[in-house]
LUMLUMVO-111452 format. One record per residue (C-alpha): z, x, y. Coordinates in nm, 2 decimals. Example, Ala and Ser with C-alpha at 12.3 -4.5 7.8 and 13.67 -1.06 7.14 Angstrom:
// LUMLUMVO-111452
+--------+--------+--------+
:      w :      u :      v :
+--------+--------+--------+
:   0.78 :   1.23 :  -0.45 :
:   0.71 :   1.37 :  -0.11 :
+--------+--------+--------+
//
This chain:
// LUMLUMVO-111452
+--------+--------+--------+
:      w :      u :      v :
+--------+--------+--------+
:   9.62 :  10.83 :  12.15 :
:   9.70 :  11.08 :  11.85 :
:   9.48 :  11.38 :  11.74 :
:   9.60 :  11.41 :  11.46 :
:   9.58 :  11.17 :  11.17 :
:   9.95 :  11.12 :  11.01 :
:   9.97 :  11.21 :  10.61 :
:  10.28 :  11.08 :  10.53 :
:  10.51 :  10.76 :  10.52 :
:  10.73 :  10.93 :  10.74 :
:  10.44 :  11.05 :  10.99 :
:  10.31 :  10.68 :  11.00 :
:  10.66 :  10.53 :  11.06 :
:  10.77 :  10.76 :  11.36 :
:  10.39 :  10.65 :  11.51 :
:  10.46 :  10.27 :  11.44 :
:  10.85 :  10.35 :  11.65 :
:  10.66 :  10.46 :  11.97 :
:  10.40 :  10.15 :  11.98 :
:  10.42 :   9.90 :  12.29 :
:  10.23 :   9.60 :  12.21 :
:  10.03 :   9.41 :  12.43 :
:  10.10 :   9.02 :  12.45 :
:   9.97 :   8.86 :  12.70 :
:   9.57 :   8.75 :  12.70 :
:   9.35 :   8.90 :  12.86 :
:   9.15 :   8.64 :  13.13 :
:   8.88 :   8.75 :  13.39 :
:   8.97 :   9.12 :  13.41 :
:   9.34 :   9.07 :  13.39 :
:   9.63 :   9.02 :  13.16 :
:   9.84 :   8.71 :  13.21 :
:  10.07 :   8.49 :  13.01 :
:   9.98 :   8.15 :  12.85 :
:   9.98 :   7.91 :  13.14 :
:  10.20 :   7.68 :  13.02 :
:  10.42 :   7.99 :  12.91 :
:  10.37 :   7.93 :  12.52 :
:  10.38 :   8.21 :  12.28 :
:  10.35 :   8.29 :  11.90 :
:  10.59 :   8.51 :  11.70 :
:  10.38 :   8.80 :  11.59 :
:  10.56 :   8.89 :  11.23 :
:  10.54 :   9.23 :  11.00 :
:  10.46 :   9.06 :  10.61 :
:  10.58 :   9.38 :  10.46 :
:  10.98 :   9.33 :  10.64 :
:  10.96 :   8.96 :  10.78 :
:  11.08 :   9.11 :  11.05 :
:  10.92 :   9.02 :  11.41 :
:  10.69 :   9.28 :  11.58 :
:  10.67 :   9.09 :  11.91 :
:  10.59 :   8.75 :  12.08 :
:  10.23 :   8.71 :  12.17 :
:  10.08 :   8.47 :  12.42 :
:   9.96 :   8.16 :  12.28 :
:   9.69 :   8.02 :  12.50 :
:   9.56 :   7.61 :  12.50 :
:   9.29 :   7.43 :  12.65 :
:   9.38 :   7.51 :  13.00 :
:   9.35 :   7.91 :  12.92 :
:   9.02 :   7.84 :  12.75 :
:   8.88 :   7.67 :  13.02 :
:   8.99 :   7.94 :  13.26 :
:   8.82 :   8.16 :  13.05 :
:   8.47 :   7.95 :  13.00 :
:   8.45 :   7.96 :  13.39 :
:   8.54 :   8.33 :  13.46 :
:   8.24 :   8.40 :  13.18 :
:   8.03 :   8.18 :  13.28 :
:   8.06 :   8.31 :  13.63 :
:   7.98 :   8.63 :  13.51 :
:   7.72 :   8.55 :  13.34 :
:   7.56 :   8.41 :  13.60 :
:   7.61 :   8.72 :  13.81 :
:   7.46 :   8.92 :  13.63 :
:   7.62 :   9.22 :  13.66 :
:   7.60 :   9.24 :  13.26 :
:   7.37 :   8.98 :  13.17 :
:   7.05 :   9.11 :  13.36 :
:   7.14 :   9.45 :  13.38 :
:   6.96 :   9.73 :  13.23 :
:   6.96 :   9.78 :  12.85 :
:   7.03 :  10.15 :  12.93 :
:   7.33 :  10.07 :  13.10 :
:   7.52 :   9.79 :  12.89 :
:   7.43 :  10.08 :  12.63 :
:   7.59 :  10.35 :  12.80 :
:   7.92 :  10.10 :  12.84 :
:   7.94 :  10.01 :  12.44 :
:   7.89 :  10.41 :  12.36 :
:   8.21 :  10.45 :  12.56 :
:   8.42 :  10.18 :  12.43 :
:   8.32 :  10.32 :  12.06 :
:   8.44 :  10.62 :  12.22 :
:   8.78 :  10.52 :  12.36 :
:   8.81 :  10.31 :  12.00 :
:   8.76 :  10.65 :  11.81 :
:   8.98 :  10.86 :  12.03 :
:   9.27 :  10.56 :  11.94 :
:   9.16 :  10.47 :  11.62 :
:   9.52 :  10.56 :  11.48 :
:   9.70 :  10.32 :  11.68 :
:   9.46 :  10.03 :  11.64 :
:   9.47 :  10.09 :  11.28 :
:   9.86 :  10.08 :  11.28 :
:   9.88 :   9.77 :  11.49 :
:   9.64 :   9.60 :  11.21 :
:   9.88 :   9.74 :  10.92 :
:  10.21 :   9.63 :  11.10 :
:  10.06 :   9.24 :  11.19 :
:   9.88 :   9.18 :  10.89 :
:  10.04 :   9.46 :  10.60 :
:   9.70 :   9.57 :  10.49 :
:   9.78 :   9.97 :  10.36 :
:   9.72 :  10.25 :  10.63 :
:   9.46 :  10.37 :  10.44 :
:   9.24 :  10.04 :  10.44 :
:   9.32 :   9.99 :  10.82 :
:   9.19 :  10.32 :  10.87 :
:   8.84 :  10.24 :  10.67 :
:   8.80 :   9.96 :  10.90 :
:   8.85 :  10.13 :  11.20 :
:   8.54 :  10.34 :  11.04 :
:   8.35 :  10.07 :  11.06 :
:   8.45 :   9.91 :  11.36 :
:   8.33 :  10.27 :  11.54 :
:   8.03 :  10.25 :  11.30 :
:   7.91 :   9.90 :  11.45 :
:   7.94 :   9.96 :  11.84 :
:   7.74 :  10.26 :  11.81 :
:   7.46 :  10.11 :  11.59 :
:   7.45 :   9.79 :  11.82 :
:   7.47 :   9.99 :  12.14 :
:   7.18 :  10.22 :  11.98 :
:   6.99 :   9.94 :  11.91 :
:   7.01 :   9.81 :  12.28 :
:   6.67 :  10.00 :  12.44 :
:   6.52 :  10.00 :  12.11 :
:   6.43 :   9.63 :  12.07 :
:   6.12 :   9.51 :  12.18 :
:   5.97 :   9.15 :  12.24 :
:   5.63 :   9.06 :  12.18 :
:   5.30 :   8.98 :  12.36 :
:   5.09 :   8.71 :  12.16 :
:   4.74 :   8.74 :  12.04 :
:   4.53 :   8.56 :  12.31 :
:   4.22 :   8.52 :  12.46 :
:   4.05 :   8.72 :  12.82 :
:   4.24 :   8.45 :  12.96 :
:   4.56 :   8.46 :  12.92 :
:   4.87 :   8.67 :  12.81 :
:   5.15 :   8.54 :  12.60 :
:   5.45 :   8.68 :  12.64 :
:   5.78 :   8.64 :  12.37 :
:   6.06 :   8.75 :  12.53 :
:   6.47 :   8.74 :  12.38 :
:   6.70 :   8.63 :  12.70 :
:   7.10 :   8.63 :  12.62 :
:   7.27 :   8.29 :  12.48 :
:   7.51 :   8.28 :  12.74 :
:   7.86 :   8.17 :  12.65 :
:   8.00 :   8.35 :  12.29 :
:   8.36 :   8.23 :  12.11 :
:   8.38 :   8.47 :  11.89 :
:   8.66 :   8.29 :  11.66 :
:   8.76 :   8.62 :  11.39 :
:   9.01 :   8.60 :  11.08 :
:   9.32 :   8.85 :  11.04 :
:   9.23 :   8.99 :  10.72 :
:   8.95 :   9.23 :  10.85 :
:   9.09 :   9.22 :  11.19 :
:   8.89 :   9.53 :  11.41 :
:   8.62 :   9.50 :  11.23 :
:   8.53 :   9.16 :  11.17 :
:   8.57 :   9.15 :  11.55 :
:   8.31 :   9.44 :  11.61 :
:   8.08 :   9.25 :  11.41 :
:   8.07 :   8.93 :  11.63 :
:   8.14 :   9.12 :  11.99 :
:   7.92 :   9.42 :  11.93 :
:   7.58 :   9.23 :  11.88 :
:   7.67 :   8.97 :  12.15 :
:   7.76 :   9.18 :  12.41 :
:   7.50 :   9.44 :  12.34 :
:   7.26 :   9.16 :  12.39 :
:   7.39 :   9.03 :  12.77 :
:   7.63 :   8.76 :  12.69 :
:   7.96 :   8.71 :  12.79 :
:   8.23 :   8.66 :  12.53 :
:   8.56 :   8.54 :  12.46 :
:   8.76 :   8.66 :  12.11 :
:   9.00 :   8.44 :  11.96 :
:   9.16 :   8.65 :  11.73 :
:   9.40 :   8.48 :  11.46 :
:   9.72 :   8.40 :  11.54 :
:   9.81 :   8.60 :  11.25 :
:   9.68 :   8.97 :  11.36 :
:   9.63 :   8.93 :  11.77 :
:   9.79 :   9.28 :  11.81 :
:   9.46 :   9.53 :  11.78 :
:   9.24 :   9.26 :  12.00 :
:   9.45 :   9.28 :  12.32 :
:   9.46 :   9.69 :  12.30 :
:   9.11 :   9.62 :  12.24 :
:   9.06 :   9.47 :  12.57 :
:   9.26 :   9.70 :  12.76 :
:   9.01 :   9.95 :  12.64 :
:   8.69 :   9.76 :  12.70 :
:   8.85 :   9.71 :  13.06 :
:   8.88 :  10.09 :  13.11 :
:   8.51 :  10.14 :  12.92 :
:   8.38 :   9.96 :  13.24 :
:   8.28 :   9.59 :  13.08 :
:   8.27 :   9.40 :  13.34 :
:   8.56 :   9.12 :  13.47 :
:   8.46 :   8.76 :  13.28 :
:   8.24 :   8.93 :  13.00 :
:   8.48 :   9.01 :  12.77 :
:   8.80 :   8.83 :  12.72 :
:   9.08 :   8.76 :  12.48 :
:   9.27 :   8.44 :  12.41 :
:   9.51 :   8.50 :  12.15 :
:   9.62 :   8.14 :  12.03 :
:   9.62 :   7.88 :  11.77 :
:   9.28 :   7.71 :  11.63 :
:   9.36 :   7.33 :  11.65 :
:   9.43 :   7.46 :  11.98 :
:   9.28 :   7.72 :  12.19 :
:   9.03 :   7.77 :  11.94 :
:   8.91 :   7.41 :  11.94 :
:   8.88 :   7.39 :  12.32 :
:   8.64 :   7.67 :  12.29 :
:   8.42 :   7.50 :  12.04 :
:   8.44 :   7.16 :  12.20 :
:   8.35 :   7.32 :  12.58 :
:   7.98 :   7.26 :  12.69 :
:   8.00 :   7.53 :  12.89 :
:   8.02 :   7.76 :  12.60 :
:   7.72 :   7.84 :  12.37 :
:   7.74 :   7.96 :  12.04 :
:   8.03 :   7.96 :  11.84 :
:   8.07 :   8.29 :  11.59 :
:   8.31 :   8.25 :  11.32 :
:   8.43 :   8.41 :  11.02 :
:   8.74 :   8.20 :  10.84 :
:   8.72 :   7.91 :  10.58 :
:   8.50 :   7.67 :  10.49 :
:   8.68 :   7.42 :  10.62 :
:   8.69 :   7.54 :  10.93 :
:   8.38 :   7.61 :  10.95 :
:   8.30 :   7.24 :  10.88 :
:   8.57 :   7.15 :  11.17 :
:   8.34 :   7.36 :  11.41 :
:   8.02 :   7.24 :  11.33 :
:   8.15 :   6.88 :  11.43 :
:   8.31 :   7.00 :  11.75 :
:   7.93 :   7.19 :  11.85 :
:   7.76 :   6.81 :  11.75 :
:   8.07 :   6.62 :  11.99 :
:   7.96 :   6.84 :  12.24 :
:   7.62 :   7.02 :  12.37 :
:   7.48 :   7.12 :  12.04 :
:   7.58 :   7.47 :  12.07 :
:   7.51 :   7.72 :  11.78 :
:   7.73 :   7.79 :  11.52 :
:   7.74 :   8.10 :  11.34 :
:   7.93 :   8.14 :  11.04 :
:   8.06 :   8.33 :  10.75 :
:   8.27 :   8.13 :  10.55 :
:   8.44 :   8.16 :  10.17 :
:   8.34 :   8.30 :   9.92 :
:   8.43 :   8.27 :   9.51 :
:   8.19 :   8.60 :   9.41 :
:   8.07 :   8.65 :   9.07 :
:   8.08 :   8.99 :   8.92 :
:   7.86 :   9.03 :   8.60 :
:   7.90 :   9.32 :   8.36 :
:   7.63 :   9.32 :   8.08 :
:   7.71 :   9.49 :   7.75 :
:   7.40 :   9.74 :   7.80 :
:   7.62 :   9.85 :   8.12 :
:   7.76 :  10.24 :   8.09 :
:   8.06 :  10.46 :   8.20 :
:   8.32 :  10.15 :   8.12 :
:   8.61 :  10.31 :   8.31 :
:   8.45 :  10.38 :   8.62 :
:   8.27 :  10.04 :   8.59 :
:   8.65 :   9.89 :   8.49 :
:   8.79 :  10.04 :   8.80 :
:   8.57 :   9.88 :   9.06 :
:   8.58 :   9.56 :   8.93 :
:   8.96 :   9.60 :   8.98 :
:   8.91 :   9.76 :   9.32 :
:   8.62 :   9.47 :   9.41 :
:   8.91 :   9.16 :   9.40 :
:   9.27 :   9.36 :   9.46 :
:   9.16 :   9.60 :   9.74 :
:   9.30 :   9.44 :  10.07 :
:   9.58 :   9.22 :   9.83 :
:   9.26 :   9.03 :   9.74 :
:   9.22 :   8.91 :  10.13 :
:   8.87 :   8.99 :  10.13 :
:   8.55 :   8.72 :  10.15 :
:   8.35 :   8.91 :   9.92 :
:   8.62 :   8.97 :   9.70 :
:   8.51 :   8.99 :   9.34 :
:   8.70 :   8.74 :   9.19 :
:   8.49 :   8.59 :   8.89 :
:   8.45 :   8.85 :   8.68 :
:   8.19 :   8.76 :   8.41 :
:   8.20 :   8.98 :   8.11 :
:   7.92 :   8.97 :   7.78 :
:   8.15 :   8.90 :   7.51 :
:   8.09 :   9.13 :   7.30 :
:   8.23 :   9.41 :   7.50 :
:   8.48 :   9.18 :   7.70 :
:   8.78 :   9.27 :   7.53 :
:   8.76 :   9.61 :   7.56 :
:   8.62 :   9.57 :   7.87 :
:   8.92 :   9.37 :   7.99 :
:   9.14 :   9.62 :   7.85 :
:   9.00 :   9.91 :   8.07 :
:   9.02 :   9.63 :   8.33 :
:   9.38 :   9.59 :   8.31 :
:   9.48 :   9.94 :   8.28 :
:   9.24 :  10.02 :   8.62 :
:   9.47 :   9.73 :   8.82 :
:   9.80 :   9.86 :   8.68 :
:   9.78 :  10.17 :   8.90 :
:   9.72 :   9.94 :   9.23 :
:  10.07 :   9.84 :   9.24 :
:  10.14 :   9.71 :   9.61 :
:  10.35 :   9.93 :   9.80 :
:  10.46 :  10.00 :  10.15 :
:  10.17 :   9.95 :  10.38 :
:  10.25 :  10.30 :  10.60 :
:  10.22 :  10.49 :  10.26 :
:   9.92 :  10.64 :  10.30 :
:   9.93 :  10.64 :   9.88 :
:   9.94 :  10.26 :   9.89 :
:   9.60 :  10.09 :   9.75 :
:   9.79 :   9.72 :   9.84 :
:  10.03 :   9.61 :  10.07 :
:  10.19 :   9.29 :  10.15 :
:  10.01 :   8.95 :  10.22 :
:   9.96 :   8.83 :  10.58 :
:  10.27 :   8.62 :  10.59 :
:  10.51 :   8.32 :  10.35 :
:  10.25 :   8.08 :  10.36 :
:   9.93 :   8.25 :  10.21 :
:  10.21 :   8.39 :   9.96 :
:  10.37 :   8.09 :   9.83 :
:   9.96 :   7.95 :   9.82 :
:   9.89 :   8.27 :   9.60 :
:  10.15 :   8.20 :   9.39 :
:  10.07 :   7.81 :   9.39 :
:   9.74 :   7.88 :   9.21 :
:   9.89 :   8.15 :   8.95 :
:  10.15 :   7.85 :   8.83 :
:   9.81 :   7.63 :   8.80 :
:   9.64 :   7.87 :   8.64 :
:   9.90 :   7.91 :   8.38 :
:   9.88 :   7.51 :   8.36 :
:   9.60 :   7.46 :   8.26 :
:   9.53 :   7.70 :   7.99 :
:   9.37 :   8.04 :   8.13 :
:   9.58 :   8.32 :   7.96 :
:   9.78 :   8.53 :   8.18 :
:   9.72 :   8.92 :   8.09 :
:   9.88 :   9.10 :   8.37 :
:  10.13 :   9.01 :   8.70 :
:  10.15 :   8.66 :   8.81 :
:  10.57 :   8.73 :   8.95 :
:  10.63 :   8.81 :   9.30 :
:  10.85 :   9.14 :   9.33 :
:  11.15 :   9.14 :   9.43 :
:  11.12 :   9.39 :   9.68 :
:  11.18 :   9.25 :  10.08 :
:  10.83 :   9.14 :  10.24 :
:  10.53 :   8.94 :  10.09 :
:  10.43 :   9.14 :   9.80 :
:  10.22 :   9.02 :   9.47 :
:  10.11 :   9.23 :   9.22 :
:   9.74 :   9.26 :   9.06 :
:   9.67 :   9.00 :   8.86 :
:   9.47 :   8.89 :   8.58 :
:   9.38 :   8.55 :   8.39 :
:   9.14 :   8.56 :   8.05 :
:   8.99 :   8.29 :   7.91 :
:   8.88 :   8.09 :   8.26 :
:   8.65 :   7.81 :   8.22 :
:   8.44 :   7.65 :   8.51 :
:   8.63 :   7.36 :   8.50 :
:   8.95 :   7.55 :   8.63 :
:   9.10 :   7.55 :   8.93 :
:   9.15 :   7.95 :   8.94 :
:   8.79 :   7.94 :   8.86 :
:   8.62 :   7.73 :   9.17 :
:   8.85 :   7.77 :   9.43 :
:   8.93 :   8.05 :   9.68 :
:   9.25 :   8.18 :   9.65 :
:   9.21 :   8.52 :   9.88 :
:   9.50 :   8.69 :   9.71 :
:   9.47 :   8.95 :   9.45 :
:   9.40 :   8.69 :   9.12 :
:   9.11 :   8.81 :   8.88 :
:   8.95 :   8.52 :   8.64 :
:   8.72 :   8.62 :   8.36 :
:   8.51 :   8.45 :   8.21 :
:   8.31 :   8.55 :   7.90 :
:   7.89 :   8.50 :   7.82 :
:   7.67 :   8.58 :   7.54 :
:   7.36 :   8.56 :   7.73 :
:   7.20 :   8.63 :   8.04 :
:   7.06 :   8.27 :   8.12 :
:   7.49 :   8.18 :   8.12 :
:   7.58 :   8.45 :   8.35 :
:   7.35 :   8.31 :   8.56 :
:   7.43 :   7.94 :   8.53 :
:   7.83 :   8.06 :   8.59 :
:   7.71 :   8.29 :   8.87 :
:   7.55 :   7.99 :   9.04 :
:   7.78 :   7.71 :   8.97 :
:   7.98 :   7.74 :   9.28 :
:   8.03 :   7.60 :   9.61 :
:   7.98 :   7.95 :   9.77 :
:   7.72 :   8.20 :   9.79 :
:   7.85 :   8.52 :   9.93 :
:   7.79 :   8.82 :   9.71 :
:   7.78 :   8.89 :   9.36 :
:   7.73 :   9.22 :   9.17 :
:   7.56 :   9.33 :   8.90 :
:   7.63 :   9.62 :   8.66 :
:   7.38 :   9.66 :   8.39 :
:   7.09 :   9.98 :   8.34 :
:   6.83 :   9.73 :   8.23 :
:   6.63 :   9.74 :   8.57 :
:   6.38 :   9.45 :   8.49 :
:   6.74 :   9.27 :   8.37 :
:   6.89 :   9.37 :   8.71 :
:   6.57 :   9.24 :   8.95 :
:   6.53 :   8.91 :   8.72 :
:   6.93 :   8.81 :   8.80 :
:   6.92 :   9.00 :   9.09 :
:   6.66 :   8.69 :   9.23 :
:   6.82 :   8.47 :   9.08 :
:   7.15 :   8.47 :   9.20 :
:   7.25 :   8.23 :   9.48 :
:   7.40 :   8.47 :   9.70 :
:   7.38 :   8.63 :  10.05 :
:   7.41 :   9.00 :   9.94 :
:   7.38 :   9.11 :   9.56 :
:   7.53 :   9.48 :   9.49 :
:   7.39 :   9.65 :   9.18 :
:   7.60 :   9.88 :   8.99 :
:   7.85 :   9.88 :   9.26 :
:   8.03 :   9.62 :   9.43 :
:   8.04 :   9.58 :   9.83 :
:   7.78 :   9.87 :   9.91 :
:   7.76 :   9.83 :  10.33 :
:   7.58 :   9.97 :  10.62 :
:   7.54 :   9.90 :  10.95 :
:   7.15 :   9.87 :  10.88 :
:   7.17 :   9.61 :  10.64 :
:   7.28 :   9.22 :  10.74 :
:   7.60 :   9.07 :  10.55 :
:   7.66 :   8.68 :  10.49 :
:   7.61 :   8.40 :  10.31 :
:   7.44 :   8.03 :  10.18 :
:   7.54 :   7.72 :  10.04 :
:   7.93 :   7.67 :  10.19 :
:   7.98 :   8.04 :  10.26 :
:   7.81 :   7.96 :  10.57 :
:   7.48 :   8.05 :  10.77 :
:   7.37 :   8.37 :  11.03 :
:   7.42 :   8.73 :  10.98 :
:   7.68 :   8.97 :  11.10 :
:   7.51 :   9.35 :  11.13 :
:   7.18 :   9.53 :  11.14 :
:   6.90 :   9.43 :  11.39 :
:   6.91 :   9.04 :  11.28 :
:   7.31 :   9.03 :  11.43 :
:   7.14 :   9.11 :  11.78 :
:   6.85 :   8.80 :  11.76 :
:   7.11 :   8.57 :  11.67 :
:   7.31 :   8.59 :  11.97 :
:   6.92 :   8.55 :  12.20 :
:   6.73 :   8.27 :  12.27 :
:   6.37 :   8.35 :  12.20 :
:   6.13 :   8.24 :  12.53 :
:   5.76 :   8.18 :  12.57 :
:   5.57 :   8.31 :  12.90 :
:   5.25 :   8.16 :  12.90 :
:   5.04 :   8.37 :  13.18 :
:   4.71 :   8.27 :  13.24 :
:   4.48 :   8.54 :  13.44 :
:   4.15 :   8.30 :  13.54 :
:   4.36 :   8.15 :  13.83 :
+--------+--------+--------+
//
């Protein structure tokens, strides 16, 4: 635990030299190896260098697992107690994740190379969204039915049971508060499969929900791969609902695996290819300019929501694409322990070289390159902002996700076509509007196929508010009250009182 939050490079690296990971899962109260001994080489993207070697846990651990919650669930020790009390447990892990929010920031900077800075925002969050779904614990009511002298109908919300809660490495913390926060808060039992890729913060994460009093079997951790582990979680009928953030084909994969099995519910927030619009009545260009850059190259462009079609009215686009450019030159990656560093390094070689992949296409087939598009030359996984003009639908740049930090404009005279662009995509995420016209901005703002639509801003949150998507960017919602129902089944008690 540190008191203090480090300011400098220096500050950040002598913290990162006194860290002693965690690496073995954590199964029915206790931390043990894979069973079969298997582990995964847990690597820093901004040295290559390896940070440790991680447990890496298969059917056999999963099924471990699924018994040891199910157990537990059964129990009742957490499933039926009182709201008060599970309340009183998820205060005090927000708590202990507050009083150690430095470290479990650092651990998400060293595995995955977002910058300090960003990793600290999330652990903001992540603190943000145990309290509001412990809070929200005692303060959500069922329902008794209009009836008759006769009877009394009572609608109750019971837990689900079994959770996998399957989160990606990008967001690590707190995309994982976001599935285990509602779930738990609710009476399950869950087990977190963190990505291979960022495991680190989730096993210090259980040793802190072990010391916060969650019972043995209703929280667990199985770091591993997901063809492997992940998968026997998804095909178990003992477990379920299946929670998931990751890709849409992924998500696809999982919804097969909950038909092969016991039609367990799948939860998911998928990809996303978000269309930020910027009409030519819109004012204060620079400050506009810059958050279009921050919307797709904050977090090296790893971000769901990231606002990666930017649609412009042409006839400010050039100038607009100007202040654009000038914005993103000044979020030059750098090391991810500077706390001055608005990008870091991406998550390891192979999401780099598939960055990098889709810049060379990009450049093949016609979009013009305005800024970046070379890898430094600096050691670690580092790609600069960059920017194509001149996308067209058709493109490859322009349909598909590439989760790195790649803008593509495209250019409209009207609003009807910034709609028909907005729309003609696979995903339906977010999308953002910038315009002061306000009948302009509630017309699009209904229009626009998309989970979460920010207006004159891009990625407003709160914890009061849900977040996810339609079409292929997937189904349910993370936060506000609606998280909580998801993870309930919904009950009828049909009492009549003329017996």
């Amino acid at each position: 635990m540190v008191a203090d939050t480090p300011t400098t490079l220096a500050e950040w690296q002598a913290l990162a030299a006194t860290l002693d990971f965690e690496t073995r899962a954590f199964v029915n109260g206790e931390f043990v190896p894979a069973m079969d001994g298997s582990t995964l080489t847990s690597i820093n993207p901004a040295t290559g260098e390896t940070l440790a070697q991680v447990a890496s846990c298969d059917a056999p651990d999963a099924e471990k697992a699924i018994q040891a919650a199910r157990a537990a669930f059964e129990e009742g020790s957490w499933s039926r107690s009182d709201p008060g009390k599970r309340k009183q447990v998820l205060l005090r892990l927000a708590d202990l994740v507050d009083a150690n929010r430095h470290e479990l920031a650092l651990l998400d900077t060293l595995d995955m190379g977002k910058p300090i800075s960003s990793a600290l925002g999330d652990l903001s969050g992540t603190i943000a969204c145990l309290r509001y779904q412990a809070e929200c614990i005692d303060k959500l009511y069922g329902e008794v039915a209009p009836t008759g002298d006769g009877a009394l109908g009572l609608v109750l919300h019971e837990p689900i049971g079994v959770v996998a809660a399957i989160v990606p490495w990008n967001f690590p913390m707190m995309m994982t508060s976001w599935k285990i926060a509602p779930a738990l808060a609710a009476g399950n039992s869950v087990i977190l499969k963190p990505s291979e890729k960022s495991p680190l913060s989730a096993l210090r994460l259980a040793q802190l929900a072990q010391e916060a009093g969650i019972p043995k079997g209703v929280f667990q951790v199985l770091p591993g791969y997901g063809h492997t582990v992940g998968k026997a979680l998804a095909l178990s009928m003992q477990v379920d609902c299946v929670a998931f953030t990751g890709s849409t084909a992924v998500g696809k994969q999982l919804m097969q695996y909950a038909g092969q099995s016991n039609l367990k519910r799948v939860f998911m927030e998928c990809g996303g290819k978000s269309p930020n619009i910027v009409f030519a009545d819109c004012q204060h260009l620079d400050a506009v300019a810059r958050s279009a850059a921050e919307a797709i190259f904050h977090n090296q462009g790893e971000v769901c929501t990231a606002g990666s079609r930017l649609l412009v009215e042409n006839s400010i686009r050039e100038d607009f694409v100007a202040r654009v450019i000038k914005a993103a030159e000044q979020m030059q990656p750098g090391n991810p322990l500077d706390p001055d560093s608005f990008m870091g390094a991406m998550v390891d070689e192979a999401q780099f070289k598939r960055v990098l992949d889709y810049i060379r296409q990009g450049v093949s087939e016609g979009a013009t390159l305005k800024l970046g598009g070379e890898a430094s030359n600096s050691k670690g996984y580092f790609l600069p902002p960059t920017i194509f003009d001149d996308v067209t639908p058709e493109m490859t740049i322009g349909r598909e996700e590439i989760f790195g930090p790649v803008l593509s404009v495209f250019g409209f005279d009207t609003e009807e076509q910034a709609i028909g662009l907005a729309n003609d995509s696979n995903y339906g995420l977010a999308a953002g509007v910038w315009s002061q016209d306000i009948d302009r901005i509630m017309r699009v703002s209904r229009r626009l196929q998309s989970g979460q639509v920010y207006v004159n801003n891009w990625s407003g949150i709160d914890q009061t508010v849900p977040f996810g998507g339609v079409k292929q960017s997937g189904n349910g919602r993370d936060k506000s009250l609606h998280a909580q129902e998801k993870y309930c089944e919904v009950k009828t008690v049909w009492v009549s009182l003329n017996i």
